[in-house]
PDB file of N, CA, C and O in Angstrom:
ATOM      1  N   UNK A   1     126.638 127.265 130.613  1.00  0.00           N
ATOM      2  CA  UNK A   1     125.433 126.777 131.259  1.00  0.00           C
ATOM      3  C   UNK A   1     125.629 126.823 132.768  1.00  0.00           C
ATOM      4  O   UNK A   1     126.738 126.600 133.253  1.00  0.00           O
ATOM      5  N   UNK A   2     124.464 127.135 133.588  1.00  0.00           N
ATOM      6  CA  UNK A   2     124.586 127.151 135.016  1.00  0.00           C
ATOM      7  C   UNK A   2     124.712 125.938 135.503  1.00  0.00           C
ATOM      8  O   UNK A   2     124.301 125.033 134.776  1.00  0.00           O
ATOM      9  N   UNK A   3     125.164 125.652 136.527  1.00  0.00           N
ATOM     10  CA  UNK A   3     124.879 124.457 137.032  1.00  0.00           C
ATOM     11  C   UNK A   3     123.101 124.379 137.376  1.00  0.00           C
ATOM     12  O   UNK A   3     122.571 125.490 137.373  1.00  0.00           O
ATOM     13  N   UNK A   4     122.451 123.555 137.577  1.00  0.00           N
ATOM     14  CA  UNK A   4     121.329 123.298 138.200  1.00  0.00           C
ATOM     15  C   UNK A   4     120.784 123.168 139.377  1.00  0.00           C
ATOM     16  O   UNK A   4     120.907 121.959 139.573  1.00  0.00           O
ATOM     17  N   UNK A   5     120.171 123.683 140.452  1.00  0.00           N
ATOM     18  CA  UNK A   5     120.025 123.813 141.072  1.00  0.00           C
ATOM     19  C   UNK A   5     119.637 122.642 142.300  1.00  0.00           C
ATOM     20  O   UNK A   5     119.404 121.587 141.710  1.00  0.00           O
ATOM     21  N   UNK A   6     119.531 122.514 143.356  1.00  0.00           N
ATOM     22  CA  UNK A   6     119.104 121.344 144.266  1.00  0.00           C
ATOM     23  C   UNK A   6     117.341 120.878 143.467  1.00  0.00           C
ATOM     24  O   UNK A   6     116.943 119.904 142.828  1.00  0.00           O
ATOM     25  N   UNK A   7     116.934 121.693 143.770  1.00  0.00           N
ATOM     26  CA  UNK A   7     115.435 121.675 143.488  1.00  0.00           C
ATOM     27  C   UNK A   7     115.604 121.075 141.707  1.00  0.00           C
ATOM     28  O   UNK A   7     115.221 119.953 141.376  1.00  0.00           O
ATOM     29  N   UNK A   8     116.167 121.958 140.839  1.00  0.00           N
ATOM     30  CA  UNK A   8     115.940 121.012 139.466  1.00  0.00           C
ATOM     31  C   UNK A   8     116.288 119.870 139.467  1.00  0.00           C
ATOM     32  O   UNK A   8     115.658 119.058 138.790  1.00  0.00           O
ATOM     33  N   UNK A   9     117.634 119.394 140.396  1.00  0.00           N
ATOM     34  CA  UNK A   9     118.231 118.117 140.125  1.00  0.00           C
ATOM     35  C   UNK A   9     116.838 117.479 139.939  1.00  0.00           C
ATOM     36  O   UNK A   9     116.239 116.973 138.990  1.00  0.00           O
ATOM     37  N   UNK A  10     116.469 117.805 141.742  1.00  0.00           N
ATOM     38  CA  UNK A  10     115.289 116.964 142.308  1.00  0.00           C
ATOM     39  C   UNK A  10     114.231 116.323 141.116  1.00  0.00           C
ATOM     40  O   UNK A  10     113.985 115.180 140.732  1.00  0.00           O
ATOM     41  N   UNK A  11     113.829 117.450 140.809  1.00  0.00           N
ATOM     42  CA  UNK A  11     112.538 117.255 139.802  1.00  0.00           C
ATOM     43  C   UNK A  11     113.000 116.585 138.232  1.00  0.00           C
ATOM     44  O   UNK A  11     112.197 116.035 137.478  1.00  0.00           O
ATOM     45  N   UNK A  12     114.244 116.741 137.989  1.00  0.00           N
ATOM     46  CA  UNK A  12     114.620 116.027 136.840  1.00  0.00           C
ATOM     47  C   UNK A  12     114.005 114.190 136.345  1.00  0.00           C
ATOM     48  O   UNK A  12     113.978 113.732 135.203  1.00  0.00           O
ATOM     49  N   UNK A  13     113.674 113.635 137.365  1.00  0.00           N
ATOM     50  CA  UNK A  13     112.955 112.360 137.285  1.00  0.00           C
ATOM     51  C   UNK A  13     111.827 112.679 137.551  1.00  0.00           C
ATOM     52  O   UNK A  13     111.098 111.706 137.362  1.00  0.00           O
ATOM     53  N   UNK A  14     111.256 113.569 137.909  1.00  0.00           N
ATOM     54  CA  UNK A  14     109.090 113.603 137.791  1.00  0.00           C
ATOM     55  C   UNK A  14     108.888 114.619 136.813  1.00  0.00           C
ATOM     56  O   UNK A  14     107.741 115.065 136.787  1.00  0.00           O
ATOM     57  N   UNK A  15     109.784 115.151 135.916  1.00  0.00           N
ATOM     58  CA  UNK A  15     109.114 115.990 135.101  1.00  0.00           C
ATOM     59  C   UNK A  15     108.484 114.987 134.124  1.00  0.00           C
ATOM     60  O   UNK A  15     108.861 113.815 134.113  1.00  0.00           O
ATOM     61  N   UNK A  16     107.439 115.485 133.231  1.00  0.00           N
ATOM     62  CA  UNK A  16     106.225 114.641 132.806  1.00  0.00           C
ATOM     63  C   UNK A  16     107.542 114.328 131.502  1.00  0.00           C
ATOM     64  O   UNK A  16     108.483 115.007 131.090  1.00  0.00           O
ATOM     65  N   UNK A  17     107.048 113.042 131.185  1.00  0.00           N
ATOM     66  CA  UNK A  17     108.008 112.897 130.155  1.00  0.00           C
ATOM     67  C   UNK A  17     109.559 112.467 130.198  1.00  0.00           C
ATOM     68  O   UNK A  17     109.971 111.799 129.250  1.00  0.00           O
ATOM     69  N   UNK A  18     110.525 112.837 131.330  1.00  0.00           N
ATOM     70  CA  UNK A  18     111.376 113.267 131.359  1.00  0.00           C
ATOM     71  C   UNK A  18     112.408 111.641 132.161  1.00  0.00           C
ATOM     72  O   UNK A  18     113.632 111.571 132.270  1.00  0.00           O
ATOM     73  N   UNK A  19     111.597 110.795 132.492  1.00  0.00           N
ATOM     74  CA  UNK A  19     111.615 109.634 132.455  1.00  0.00           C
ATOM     75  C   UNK A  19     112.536 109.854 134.445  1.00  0.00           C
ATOM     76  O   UNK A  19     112.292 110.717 135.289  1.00  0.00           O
ATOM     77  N   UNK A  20     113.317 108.943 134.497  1.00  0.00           N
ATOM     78  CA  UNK A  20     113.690 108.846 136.311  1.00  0.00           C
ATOM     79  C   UNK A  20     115.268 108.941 136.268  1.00  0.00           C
ATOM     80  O   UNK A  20     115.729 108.045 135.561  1.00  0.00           O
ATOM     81  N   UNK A  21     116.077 109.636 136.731  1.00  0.00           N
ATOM     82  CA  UNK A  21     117.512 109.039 137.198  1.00  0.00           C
ATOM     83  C   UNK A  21     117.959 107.928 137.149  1.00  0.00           C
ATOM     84  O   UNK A  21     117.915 107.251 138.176  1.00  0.00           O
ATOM     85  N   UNK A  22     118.567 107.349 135.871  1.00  0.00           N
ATOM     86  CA  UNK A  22     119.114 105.694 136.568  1.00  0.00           C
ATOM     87  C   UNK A  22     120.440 105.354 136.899  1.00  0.00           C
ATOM     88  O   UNK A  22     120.863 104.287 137.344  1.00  0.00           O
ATOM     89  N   UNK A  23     121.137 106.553 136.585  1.00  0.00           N
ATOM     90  CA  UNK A  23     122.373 106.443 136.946  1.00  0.00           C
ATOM     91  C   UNK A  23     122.940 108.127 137.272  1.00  0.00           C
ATOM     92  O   UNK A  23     122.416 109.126 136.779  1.00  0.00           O
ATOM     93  N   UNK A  24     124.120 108.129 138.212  1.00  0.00           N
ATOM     94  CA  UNK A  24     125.233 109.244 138.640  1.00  0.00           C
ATOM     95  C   UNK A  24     126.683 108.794 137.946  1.00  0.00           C
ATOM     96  O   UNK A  24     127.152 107.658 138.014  1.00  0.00           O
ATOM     97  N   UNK A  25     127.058 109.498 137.524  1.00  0.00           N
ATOM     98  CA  UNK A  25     128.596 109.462 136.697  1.00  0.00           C
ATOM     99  C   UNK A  25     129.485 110.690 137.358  1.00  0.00           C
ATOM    100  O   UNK A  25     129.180 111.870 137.181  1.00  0.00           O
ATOM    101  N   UNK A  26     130.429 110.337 138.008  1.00  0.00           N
ATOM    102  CA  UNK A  26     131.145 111.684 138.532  1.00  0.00           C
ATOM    103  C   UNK A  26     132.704 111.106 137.806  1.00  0.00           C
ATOM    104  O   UNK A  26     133.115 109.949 137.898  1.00  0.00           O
ATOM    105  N   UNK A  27     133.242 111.977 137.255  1.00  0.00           N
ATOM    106  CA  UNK A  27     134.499 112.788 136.953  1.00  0.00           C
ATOM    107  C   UNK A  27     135.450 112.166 137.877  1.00  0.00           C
ATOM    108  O   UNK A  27     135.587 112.677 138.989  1.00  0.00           O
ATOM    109  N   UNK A  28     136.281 110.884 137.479  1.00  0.00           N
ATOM    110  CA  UNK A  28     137.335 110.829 138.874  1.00  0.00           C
ATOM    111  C   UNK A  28     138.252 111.862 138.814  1.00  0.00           C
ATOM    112  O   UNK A  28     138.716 111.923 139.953  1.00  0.00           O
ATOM    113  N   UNK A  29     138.732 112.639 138.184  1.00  0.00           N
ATOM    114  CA  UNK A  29     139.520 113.264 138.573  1.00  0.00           C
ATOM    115  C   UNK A  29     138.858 114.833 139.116  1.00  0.00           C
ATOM    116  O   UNK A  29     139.612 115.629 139.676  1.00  0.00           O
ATOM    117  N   UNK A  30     137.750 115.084 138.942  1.00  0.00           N
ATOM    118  CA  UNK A  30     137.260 115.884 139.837  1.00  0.00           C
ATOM    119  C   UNK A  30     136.521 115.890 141.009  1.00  0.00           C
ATOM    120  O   UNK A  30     136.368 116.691 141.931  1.00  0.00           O
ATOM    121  N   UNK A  31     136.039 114.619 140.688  1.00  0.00           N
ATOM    122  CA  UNK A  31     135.554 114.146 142.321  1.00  0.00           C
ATOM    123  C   UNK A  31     136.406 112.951 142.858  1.00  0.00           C
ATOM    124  O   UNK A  31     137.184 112.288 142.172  1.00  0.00           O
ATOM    125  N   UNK A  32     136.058 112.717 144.617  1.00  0.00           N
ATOM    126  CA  UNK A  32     136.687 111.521 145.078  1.00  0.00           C
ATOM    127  C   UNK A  32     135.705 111.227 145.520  1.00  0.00           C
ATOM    128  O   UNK A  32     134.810 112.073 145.523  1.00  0.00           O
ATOM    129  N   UNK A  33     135.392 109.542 146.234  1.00  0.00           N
ATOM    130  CA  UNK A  33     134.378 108.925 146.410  1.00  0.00           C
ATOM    131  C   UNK A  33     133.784 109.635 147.633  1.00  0.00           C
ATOM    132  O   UNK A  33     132.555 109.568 147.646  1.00  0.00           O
ATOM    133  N   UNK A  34     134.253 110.208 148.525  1.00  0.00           N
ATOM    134  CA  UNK A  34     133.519 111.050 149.395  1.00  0.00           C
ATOM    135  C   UNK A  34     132.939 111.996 148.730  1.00  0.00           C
ATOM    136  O   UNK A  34     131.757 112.190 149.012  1.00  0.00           O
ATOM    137  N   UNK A  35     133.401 112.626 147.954  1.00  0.00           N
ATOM    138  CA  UNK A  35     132.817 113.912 147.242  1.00  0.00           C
ATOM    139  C   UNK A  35     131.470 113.488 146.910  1.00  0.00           C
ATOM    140  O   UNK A  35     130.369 114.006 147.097  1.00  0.00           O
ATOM    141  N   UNK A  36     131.814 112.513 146.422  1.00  0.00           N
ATOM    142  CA  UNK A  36     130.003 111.598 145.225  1.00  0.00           C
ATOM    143  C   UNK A  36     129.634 111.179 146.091  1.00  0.00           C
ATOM    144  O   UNK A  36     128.495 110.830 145.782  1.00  0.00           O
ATOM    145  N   UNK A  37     129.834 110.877 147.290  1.00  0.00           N
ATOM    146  CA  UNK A  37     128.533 110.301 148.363  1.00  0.00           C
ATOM    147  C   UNK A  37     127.899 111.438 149.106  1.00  0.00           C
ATOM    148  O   UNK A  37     126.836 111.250 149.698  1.00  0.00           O
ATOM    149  N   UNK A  38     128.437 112.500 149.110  1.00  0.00           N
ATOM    150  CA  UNK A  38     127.919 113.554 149.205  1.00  0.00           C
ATOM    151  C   UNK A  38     127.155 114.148 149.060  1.00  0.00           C
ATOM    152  O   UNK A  38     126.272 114.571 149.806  1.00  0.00           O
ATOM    153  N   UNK A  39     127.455 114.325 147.697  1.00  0.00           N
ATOM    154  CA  UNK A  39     126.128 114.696 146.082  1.00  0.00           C
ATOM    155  C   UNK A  39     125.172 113.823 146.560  1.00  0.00           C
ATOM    156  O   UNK A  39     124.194 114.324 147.114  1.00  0.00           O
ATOM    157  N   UNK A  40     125.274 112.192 146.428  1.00  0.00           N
ATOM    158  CA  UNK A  40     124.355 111.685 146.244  1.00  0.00           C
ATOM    159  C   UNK A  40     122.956 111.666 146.992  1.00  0.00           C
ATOM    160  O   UNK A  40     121.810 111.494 146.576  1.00  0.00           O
ATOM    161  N   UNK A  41     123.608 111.969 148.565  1.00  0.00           N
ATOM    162  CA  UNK A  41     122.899 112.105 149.692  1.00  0.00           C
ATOM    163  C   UNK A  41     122.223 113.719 149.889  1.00  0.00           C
ATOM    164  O   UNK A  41     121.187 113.799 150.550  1.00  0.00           O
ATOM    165  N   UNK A  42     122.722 114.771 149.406  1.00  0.00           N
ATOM    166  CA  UNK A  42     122.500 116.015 149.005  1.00  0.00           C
ATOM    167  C   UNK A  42     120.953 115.911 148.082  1.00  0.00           C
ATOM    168  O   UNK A  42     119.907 116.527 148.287  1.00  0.00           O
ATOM    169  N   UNK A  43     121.182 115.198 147.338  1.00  0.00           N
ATOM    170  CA  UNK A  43     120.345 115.311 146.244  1.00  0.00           C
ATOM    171  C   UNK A  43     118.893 113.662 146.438  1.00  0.00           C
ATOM    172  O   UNK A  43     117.910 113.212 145.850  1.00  0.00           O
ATOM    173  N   UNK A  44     119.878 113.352 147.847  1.00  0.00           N
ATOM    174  CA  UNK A  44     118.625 112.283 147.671  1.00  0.00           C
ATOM    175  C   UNK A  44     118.430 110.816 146.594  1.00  0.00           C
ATOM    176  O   UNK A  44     117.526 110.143 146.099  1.00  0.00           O
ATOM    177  N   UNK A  45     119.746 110.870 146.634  1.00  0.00           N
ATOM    178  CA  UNK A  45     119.818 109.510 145.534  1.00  0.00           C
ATOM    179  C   UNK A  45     120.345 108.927 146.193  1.00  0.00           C
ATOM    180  O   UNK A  45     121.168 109.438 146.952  1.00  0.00           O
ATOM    181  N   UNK A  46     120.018 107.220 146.181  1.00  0.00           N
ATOM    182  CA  UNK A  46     120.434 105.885 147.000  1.00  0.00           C
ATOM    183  C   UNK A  46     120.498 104.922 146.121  1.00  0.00           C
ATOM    184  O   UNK A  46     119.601 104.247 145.615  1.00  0.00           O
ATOM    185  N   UNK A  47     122.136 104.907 145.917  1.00  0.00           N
ATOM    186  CA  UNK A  47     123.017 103.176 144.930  1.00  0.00           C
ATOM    187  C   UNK A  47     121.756 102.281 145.175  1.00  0.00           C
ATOM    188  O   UNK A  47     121.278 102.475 146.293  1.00  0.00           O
ATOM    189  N   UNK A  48     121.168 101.454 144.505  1.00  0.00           N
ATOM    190  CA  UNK A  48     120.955 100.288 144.049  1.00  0.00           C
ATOM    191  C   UNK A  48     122.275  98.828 144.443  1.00  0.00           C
ATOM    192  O   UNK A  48     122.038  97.715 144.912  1.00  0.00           O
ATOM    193  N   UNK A  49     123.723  99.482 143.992  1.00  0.00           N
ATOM    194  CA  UNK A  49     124.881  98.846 143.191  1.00  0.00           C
ATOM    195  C   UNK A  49     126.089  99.185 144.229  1.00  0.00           C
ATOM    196  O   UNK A  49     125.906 100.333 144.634  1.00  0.00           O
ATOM    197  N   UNK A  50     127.123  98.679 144.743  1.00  0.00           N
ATOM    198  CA  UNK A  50     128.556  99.408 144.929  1.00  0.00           C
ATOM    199  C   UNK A  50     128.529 100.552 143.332  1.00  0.00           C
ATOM    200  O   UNK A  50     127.853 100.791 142.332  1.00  0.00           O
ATOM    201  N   UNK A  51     129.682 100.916 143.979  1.00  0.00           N
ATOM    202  CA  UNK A  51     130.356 102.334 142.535  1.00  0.00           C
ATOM    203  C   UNK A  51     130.780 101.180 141.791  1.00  0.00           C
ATOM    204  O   UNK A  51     131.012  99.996 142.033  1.00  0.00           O
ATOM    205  N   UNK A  52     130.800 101.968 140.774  1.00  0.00           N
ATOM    206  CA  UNK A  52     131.392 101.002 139.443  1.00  0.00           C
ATOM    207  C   UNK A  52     132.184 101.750 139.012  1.00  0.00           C
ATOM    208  O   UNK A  52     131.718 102.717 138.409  1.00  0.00           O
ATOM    209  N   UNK A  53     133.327 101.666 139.099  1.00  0.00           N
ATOM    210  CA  UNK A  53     134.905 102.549 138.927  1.00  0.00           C
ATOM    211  C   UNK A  53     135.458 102.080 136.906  1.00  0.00           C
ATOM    212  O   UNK A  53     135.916 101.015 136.492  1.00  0.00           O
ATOM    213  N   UNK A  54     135.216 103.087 136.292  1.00  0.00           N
ATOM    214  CA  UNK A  54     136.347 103.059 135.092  1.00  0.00           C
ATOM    215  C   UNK A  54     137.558 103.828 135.528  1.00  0.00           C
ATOM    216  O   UNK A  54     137.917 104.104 136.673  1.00  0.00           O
ATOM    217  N   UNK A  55     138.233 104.179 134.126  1.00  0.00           N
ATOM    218  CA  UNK A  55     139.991 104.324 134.484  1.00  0.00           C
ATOM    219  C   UNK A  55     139.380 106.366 134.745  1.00  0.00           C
ATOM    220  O   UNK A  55     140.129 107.186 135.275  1.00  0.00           O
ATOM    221  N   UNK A  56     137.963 106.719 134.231  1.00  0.00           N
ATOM    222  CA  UNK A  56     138.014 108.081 134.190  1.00  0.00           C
ATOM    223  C   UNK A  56     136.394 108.139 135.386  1.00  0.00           C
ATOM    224  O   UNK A  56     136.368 109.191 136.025  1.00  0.00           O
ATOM    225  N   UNK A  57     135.614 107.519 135.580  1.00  0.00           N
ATOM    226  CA  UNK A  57     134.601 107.410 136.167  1.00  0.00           C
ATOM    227  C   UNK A  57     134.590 106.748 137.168  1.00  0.00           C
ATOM    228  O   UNK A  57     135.341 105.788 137.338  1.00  0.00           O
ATOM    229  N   UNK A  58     133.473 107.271 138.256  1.00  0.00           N
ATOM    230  CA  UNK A  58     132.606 106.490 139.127  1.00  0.00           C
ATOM    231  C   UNK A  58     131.418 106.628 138.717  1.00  0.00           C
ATOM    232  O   UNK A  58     130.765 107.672 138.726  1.00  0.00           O
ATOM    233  N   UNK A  59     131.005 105.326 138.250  1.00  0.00           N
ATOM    234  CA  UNK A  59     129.281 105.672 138.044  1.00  0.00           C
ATOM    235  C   UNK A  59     128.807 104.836 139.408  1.00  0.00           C
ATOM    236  O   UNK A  59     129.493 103.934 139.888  1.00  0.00           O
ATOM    237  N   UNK A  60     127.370 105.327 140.027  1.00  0.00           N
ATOM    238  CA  UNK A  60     126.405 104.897 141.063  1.00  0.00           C
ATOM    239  C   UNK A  60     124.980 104.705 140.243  1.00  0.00           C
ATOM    240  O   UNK A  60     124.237 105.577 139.791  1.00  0.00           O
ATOM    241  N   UNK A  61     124.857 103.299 140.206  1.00  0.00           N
ATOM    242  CA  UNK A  61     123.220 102.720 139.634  1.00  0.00           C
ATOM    243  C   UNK A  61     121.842 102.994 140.908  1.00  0.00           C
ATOM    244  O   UNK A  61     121.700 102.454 142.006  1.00  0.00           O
ATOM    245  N   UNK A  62     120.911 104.127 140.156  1.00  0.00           N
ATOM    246  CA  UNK A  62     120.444 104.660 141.256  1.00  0.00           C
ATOM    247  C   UNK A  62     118.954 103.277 140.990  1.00  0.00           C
ATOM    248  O   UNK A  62     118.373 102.713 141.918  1.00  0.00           O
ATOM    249  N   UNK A  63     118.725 103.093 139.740  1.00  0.00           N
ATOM    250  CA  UNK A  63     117.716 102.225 139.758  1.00  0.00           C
ATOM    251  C   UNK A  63     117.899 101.137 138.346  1.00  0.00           C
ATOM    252  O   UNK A  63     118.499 101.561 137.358  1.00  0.00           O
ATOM    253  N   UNK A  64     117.419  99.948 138.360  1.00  0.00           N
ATOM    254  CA  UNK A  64     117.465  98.974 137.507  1.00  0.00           C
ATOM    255  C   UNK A  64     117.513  99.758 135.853  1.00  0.00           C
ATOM    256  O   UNK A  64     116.910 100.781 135.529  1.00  0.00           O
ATOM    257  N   UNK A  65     118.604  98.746 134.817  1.00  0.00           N
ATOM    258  CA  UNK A  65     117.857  99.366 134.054  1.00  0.00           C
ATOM    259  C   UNK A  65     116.834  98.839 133.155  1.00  0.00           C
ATOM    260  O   UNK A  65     116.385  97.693 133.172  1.00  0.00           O
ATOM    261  N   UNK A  66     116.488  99.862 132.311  1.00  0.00           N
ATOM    262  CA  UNK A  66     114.884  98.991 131.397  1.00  0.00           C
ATOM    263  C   UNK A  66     115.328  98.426 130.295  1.00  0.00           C
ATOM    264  O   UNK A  66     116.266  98.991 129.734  1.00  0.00           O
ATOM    265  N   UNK A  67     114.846  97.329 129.775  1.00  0.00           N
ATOM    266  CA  UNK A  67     115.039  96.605 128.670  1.00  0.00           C
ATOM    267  C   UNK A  67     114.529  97.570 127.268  1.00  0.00           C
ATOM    268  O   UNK A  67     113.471  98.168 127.469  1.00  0.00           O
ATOM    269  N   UNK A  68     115.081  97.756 126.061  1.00  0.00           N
ATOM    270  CA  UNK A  68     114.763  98.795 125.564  1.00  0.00           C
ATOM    271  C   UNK A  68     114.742 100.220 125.599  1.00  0.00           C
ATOM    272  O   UNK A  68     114.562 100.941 124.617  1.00  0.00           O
ATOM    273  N   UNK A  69     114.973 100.673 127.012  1.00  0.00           N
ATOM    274  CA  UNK A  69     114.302 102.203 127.383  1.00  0.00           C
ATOM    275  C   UNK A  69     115.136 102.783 126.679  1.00  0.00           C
ATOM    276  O   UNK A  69     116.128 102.262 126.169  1.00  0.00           O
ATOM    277  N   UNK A  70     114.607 104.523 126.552  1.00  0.00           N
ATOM    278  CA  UNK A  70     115.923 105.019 126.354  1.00  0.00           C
ATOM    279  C   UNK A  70     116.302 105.800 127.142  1.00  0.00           C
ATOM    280  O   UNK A  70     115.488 106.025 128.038  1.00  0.00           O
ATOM    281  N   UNK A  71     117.725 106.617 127.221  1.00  0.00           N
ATOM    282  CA  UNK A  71     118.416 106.810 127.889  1.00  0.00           C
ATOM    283  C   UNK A  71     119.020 107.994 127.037  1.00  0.00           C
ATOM    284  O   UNK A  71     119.348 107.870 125.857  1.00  0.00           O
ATOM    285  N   UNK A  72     119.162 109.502 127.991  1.00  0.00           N
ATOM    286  CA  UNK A  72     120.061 110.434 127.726  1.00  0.00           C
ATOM    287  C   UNK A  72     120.367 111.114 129.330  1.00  0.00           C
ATOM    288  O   UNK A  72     119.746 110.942 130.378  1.00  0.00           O
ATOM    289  N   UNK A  73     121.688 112.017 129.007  1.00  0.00           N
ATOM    290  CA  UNK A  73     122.483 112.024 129.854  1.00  0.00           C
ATOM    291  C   UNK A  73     122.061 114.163 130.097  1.00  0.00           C
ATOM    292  O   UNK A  73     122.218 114.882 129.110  1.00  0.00           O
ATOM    293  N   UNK A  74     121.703 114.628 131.099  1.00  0.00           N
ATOM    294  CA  UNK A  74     122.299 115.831 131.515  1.00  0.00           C
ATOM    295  C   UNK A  74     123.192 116.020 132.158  1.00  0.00           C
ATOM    296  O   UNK A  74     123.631 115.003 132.697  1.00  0.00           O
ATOM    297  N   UNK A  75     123.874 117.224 132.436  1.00  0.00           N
ATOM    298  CA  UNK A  75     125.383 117.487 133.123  1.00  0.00           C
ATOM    299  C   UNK A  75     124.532 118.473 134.061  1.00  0.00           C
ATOM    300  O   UNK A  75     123.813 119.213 133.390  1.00  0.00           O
ATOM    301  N   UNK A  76     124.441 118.654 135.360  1.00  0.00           N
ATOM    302  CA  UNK A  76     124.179 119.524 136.060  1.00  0.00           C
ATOM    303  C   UNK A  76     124.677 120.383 136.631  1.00  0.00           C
ATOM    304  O   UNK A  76     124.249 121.417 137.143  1.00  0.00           O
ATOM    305  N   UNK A  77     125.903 119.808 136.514  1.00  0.00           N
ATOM    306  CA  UNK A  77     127.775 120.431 136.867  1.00  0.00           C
ATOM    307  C   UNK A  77     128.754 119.941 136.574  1.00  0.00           C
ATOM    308  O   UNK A  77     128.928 118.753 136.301  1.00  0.00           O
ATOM    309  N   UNK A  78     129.557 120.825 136.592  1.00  0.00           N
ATOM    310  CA  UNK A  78     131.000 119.829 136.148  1.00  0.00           C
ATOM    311  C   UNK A  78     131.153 118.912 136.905  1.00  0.00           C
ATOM    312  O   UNK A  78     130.962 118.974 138.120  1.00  0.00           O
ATOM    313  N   UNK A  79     131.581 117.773 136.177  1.00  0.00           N
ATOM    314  CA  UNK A  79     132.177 116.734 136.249  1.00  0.00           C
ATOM    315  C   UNK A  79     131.213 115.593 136.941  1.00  0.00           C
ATOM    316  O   UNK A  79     131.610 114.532 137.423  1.00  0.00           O
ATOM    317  N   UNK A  80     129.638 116.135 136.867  1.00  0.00           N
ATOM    318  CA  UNK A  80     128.374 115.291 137.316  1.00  0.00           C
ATOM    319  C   UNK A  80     127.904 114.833 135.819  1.00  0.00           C
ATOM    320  O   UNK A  80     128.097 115.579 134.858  1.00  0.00           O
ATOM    321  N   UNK A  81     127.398 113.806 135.709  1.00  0.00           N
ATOM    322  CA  UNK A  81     126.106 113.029 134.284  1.00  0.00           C
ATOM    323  C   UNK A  81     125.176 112.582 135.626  1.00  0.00           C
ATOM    324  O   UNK A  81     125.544 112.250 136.753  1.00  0.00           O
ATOM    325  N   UNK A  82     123.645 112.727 134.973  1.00  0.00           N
ATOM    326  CA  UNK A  82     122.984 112.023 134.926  1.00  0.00           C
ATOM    327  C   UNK A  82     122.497 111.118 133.702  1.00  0.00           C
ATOM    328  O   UNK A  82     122.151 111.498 132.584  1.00  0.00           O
ATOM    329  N   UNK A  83     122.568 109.705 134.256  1.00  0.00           N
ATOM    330  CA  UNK A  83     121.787 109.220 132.979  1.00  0.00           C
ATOM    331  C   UNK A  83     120.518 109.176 133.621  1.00  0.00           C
ATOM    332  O   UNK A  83     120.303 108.794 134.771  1.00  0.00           O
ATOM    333  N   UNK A  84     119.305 109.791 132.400  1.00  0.00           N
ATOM    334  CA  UNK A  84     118.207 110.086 132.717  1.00  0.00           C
ATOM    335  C   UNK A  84     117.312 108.639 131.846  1.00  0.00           C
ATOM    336  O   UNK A  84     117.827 108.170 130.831  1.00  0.00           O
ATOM    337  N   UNK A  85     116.370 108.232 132.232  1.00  0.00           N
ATOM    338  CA  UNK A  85     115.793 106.903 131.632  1.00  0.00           C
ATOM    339  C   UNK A  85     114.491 106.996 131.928  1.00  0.00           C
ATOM    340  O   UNK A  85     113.962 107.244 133.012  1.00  0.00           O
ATOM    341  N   UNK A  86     113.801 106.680 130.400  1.00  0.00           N
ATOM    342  CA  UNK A  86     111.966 106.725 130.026  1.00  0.00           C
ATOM    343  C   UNK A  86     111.774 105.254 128.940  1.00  0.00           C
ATOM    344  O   UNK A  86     110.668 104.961 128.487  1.00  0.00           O
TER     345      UNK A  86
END
């Protein structure tokens, strides 16, 4: 799979249906926290949250989440998730 482009990231939260970005998940061992503030600002996404560090992740909470909603994840590149939320 290709990576995705600036412009798809973008539109990945207004496609009809396709619900909003609520979270960034980067790969610690492929990214470092500069790397992901990078992306984030690249692409126009602004933490809600500090990073929230596991032993393999940094996730960044781009918006609240919904009670019920649901939630699936695209990869746009290695070692990027979005969790996507409708």
């Amino acid at each position: 799979m290709e990576p995705l482009t600036k412009e798809e990231i973008n539109k990945l939260g207004t496609i009809e249906g396709a619900g909003v970005v609520h979270s960034v998940v980067f790969n610690k061992h492929l990214y470092n926290e500069a790397n992901a503030e990078r992306f984030l600002k690249k692409y126009n996404f602004t933490p809600i949250k500090k990073v929230h560090y596991t032993e393999n992740t940094m996730r960044y909470r781009i918006v609240k989440p919904k009670v019920n909603g649901n939630y699936y994840t695209v990869t746009p590149k290695k070692g990027v998730n979005l969790v996507i939320m409708n």
